[in-house]
C-alpha positions in Angstrom: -0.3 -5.2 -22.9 -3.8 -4.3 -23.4 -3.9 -1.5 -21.9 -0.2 -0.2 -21.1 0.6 -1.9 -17.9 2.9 -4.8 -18.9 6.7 -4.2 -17.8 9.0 -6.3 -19.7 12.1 -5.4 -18.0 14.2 -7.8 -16.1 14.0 -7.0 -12.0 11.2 -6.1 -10.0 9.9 -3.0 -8.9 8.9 -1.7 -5.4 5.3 -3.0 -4.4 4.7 -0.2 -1.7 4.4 -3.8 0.8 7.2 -2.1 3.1 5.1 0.9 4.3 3.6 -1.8 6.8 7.0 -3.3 7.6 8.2 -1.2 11.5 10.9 1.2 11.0 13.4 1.5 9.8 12.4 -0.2 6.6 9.3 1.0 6.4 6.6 3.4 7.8 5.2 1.0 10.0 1.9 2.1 8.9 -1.2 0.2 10.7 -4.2 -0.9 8.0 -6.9 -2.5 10.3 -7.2 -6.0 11.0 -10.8 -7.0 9.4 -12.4 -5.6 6.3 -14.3 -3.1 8.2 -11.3 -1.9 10.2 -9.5 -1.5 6.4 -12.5 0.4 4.7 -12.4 2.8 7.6 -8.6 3.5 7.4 -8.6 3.9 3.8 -11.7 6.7 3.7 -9.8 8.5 6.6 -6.5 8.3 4.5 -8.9 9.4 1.3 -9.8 12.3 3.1 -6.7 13.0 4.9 -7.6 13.2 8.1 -5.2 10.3 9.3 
């Protein structure tokens, strides 16, 4: 509410928690196992060079 974010519609909405899911339900997508493993992923993604 403060600042625009609360949804008060009934149902939920899509988390993006399938994207790591395998195919066909999601993209299968791999985000590192350890924190240094996901840092690394995510300034690759940033950058678009994965």
């Amino acid at each position: 509410m403060l600042f625009g974010t609360a949804v008060f519609t009934p149902g939920y909405h899509p988390t993006g928690i399938r994207d790591q899911m395998p195919p066909p339900t999601g993209k299968g997508r791999d985000y590192g196992a350890g924190l240094l493993a996901q840092q690394w992923y995510g300034i690759k993604r940033l950058l678009r060079l994965a």
